[in-house]
TORZA-703602 format. One record per residue: residue in one letter; x, y, z of N, C-alpha, C in turn. Coordinates in steps of 0.001 Angstrom, whole numbers, plus 524288, in hexadecimal, padded with zeros to 5 digits. Layout:
AXYZXYZXYZ...
This chain:
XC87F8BDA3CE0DB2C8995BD870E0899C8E15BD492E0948XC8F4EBD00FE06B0C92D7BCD5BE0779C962EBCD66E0418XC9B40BCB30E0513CA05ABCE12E02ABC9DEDBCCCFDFB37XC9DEABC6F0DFC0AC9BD4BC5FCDF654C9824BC82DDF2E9XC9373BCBC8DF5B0C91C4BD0BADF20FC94E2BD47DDF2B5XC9892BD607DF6D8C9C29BDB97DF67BC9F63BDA27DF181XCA2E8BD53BDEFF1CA450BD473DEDFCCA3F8BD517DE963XC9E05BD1ACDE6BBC9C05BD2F6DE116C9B1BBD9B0DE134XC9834BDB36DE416C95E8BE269DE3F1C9C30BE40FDE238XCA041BE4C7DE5EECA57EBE512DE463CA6E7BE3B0DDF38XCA6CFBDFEBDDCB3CA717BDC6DDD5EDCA38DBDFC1DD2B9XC9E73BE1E0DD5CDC9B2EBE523DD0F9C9DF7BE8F0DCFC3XC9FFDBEC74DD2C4CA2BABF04DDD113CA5BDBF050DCF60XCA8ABBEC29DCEDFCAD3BBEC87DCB9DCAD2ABEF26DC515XCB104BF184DC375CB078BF45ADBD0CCB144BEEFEDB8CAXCB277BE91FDBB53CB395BE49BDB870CAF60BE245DB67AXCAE41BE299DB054CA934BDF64DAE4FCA82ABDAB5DB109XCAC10BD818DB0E4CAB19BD280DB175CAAEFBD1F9DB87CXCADE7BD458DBB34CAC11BD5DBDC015CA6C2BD622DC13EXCA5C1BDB45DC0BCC9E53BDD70DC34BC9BF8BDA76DC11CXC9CF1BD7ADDBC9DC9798BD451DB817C96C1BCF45DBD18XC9C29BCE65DBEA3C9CE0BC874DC1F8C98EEBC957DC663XC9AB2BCCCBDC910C97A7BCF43DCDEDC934ABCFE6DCE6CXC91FABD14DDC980C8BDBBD364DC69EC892BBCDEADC80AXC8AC1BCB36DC3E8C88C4BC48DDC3A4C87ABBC4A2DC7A7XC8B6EBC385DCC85C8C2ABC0CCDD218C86EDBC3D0DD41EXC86B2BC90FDD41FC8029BCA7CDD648C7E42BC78DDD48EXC7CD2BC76BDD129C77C5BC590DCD64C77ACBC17FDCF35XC7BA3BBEF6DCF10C787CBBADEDCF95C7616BB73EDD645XC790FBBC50DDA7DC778EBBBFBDDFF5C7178BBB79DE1B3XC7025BBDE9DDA9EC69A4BBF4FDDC1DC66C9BC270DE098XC6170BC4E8DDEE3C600BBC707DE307C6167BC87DDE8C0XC652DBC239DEBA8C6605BC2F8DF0A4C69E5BC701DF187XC6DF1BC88DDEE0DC71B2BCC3ADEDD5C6F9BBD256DEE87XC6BC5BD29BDECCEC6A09BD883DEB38C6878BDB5CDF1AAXC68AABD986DF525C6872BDDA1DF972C6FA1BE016DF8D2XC737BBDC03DF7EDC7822BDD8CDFA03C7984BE17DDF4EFXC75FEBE0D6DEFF5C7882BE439DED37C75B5BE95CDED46XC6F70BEA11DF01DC6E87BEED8DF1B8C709BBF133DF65CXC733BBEE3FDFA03C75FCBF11FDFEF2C7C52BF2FEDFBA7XC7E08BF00DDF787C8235BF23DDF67FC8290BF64EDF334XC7D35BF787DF27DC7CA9BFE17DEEADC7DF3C00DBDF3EEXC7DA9C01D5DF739C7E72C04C7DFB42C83E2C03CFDFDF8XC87A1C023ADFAE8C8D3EC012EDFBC9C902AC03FFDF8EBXC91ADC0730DFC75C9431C0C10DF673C995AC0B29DF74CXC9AC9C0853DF907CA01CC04E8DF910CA0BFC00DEDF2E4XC9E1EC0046DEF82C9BE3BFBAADEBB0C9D89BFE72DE745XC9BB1C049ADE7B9C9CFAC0994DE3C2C976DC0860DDEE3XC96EEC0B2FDDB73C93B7C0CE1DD7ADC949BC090CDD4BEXC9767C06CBDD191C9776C03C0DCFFDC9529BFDE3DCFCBXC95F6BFCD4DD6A8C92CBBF73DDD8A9C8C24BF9BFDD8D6XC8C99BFDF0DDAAFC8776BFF2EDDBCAC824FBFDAEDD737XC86A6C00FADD2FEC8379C00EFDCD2FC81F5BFA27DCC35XC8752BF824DCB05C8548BF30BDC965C8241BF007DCF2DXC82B4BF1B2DD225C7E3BBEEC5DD8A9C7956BEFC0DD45FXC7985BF43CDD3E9C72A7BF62ADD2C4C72EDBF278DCDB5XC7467BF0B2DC991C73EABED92DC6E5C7185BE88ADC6ACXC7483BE7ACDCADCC7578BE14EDCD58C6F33BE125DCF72XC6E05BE69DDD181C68A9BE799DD466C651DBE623DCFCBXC657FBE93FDCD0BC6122BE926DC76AC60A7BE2CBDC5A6XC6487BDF8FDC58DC62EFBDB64DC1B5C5F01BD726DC779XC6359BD7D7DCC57C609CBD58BDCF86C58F6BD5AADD0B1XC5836BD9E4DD142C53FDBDF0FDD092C50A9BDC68DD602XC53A6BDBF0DDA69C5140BDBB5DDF86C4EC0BE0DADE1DAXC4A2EBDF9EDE1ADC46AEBE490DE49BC4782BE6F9DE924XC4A41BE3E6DECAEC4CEDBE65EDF1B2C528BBEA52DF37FXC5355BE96EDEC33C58ACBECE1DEB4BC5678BF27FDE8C2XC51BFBF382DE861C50CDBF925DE4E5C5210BFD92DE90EXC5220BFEF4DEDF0C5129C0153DF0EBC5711C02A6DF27CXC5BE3BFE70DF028C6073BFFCCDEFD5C6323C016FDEBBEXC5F5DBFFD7DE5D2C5F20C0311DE1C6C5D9FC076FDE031XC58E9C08BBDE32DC57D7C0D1FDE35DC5C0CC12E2DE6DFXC5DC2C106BDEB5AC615FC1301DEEF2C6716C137EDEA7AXC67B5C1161DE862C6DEAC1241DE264C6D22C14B5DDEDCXC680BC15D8DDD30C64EFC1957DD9CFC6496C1C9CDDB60XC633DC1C19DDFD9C632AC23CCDE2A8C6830C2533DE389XC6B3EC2350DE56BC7065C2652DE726C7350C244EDE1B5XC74E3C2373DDD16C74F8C23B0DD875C72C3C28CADD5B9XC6E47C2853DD5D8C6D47C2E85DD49EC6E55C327EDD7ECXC6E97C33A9DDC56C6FE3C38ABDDEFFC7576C38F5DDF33XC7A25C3480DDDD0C7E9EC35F4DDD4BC80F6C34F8DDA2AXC7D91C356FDD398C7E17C3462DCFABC8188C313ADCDC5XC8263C2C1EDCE6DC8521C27A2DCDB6C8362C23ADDC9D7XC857CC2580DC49CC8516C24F9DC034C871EC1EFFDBF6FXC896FC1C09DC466C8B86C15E2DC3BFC85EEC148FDC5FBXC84FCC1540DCA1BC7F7EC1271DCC42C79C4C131BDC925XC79A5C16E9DC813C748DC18E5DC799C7202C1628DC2E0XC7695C163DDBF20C7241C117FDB91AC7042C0C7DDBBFDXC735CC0BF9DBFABC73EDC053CDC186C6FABC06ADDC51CXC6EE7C0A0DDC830C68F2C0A6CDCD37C63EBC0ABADC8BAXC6407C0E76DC4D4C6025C0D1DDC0D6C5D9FC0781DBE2EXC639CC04B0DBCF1C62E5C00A7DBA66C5EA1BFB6ADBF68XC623EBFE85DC45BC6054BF968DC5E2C59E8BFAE9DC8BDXC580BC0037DC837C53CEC01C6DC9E7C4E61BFFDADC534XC51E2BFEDADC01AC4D23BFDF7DBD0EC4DA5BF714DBDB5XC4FF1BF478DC047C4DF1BEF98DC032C4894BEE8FDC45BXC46BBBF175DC6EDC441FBF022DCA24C3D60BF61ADC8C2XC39ADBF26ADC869C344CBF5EFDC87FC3259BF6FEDCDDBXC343DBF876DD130C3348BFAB8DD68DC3272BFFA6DD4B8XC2E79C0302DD6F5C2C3EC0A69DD7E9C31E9C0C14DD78AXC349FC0C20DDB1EC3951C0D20DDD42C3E99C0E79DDA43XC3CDBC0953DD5C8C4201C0901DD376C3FF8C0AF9DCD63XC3C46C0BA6DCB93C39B9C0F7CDC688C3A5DC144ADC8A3XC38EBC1689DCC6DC3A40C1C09DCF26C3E71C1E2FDCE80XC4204C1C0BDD062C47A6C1BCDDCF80C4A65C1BC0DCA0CXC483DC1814DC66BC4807C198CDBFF8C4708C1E46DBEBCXC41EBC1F4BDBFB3C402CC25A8DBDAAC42CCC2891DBFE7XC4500C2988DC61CC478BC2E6CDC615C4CE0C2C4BDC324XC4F12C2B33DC137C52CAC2A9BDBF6DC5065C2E4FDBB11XC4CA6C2C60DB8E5C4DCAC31D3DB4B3C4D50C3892DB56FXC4CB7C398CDBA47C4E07C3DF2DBB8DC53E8C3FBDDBE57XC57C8C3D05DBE30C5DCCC3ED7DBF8FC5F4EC4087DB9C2XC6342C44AFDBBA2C65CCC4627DB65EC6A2DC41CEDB4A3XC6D35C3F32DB733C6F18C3AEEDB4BFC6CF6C397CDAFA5XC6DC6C3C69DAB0DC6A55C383CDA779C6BD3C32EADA522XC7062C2FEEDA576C7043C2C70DA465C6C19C2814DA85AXC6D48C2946DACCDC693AC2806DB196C6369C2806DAE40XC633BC2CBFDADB2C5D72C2DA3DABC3C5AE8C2AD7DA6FAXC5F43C2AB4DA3E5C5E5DC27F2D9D5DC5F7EC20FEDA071XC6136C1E8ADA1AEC6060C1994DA42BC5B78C17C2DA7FFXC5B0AC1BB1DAB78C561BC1C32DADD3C50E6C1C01DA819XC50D5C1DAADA5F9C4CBCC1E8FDA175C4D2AC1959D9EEFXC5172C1807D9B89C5139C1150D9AB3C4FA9C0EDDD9E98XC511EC0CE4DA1D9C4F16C0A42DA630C4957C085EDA7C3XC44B3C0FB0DA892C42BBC0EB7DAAD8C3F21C0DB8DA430XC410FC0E8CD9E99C3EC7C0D0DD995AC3D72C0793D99BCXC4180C0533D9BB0C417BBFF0ED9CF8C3D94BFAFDD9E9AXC3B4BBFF52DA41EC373CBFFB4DA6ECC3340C007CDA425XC3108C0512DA1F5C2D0DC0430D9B7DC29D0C06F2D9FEAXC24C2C0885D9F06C1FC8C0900DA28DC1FA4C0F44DA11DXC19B0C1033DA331C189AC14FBDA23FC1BC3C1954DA7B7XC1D13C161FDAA66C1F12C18C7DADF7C25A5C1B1EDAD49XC2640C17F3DA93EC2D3DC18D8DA800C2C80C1B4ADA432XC2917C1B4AD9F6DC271BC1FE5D9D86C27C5C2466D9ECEXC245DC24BFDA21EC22B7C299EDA5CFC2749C2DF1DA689XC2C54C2ABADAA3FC302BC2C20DACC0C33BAC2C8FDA81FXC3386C2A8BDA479C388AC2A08DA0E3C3732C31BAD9D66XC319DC2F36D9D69C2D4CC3549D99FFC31A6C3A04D9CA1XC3078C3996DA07AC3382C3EEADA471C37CBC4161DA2F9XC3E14C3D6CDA04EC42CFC3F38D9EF2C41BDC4138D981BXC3CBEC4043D96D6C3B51C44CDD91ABC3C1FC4B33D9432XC397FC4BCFD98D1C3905C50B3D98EBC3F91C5364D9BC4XC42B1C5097D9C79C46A0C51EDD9E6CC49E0C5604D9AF8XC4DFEC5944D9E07C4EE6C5DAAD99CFC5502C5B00D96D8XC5716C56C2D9A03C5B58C537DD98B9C5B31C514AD9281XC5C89C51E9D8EF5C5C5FC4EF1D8AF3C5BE1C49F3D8B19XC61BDC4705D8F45C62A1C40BDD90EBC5C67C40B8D9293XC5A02C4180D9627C55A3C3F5CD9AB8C50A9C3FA9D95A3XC5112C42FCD9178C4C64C4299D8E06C4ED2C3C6ED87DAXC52E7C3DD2D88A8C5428C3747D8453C543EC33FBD8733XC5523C3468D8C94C53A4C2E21D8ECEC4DB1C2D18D8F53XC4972C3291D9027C4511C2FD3D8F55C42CEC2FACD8B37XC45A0C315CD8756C4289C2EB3D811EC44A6C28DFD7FA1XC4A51C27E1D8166C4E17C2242D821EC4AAFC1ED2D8424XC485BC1F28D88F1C4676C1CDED8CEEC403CC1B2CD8BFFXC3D8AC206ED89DDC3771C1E7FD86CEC36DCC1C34D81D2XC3D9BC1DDED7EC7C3C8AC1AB1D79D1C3C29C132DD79EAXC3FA1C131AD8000C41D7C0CA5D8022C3A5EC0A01D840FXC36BDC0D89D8740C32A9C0B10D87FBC2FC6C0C0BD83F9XC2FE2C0DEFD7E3BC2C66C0DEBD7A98C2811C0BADD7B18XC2513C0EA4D7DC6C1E9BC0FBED8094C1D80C10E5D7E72XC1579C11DFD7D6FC12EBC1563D7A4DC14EDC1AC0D7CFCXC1529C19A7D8185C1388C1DC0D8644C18AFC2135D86C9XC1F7FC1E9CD852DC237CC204DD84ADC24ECC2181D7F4EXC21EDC1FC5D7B67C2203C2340D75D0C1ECBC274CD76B2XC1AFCC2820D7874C1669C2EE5D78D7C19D7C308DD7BF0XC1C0BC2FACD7F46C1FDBC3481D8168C2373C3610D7EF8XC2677C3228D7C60C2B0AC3474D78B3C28ECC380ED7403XC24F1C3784D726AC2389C396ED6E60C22B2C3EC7D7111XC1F51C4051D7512C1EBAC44F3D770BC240AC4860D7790XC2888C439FD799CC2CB4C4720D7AB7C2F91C496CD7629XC306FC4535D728AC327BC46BDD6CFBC2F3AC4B2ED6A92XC2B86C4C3BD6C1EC28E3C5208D6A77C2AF7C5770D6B22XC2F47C5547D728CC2E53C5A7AD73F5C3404C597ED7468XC3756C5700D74CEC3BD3C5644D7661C401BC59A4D6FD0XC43A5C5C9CD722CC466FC5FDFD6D2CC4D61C5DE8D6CF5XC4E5DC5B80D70ACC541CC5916D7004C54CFC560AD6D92XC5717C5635D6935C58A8C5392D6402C5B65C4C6BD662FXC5EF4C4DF4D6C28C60AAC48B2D6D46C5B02C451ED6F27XC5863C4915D7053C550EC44A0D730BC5054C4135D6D79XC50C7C4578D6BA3C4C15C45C2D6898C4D43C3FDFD6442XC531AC3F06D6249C5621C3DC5D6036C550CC36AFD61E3XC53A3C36A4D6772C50E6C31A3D68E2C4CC5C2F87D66CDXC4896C32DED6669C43C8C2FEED642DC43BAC2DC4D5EDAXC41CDC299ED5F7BC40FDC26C6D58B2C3E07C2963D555EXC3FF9C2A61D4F7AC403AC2D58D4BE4C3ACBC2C7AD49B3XC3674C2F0AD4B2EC316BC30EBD48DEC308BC2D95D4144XC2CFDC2B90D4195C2D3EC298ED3C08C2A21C2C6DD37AC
């Protein structure tokens, strides 16, 4: 890495708007060629959580395919050491890219108890639309969590499918928590 990306990576972290925004830019606008040094510097725990989060950012808008495999590696150790600075940001930057790999990684997200994790994971992969995010989103209905069942009525109300209204409707049948229930649009 050369001093002038240690430098900006250093500037991302900073807590100064006008700082990290500067730094931010300066990726961006390095383009693609930058993005190996900013997936070797997820693995710089010298950089701290902070650079990491906005790296994975910087990752997402870039959305170089040769960086998922270092996104994916911040996502995992994000979730197993529950690091509530990284982990929106390994999500965010996992849904820029339609690789097996990196939808996988969406869906288990909705199985950690983190639920803010989980309720972002669910927007996200809504975003995505398909019967397959359907599918996975369907799943946090049956959860015994209140949060993990309003993010998937949140989450099927925003792909408003035929296929994500028949499920809601099934669930609103059976579902008895007044907060959750309190989501669905009011029957005419």
């Amino acid at each position: 890495m050369t001093p002038d990306i240690r430098h900006q990576l250093m500037r991302l972290a900073d807590h100064t708007p006008s700082t990290y925004q500067s730094a931010w830019r300066w990726c961006l606008a390095q383009g693609p060629p930058i993005a190996p040094a900013l997936a070797e510097a997820l693995r710089d725990e010298g950089l701290g959580n902070v650079a990491h989060g906005r790296i994975l950012l910087v990752l997402r808008d870039l959305r170089v395919p040769s960086t998922l495999p270092a996104i994916l590696s911040a996502y995992r150790t994000a979730v197993s050491t529950r690091n509530v600075i990284v982990l929106p940001n390994a999500l965010e930057a996992l849904s820029a890219f339609d690789e097996e790999e990196a939808r996988t990684a969406l869906e288990s997200a909705l199985q950690i108890d983190d639920m803010d994790a989980v309720s972002h994971a669910a927007v996200l992969l809504a975003h995505k639309g398909g019967p397959r995010a359907e599918q996975a989103i369907a799943g946090l209905l049956a959860r015994p969590e209140m949060r993990a069942r309003q993010a998937g009525v949140h989450a099927l109300l925003r792909i408003d499918s035929d296929r994500a209204r028949e499920i809601l409707a099934r669930h609103r049948a059976q579902e008895r928590d007044p907060e959750v229930l309190k989501l669905f649009p009011s029957q005419p």
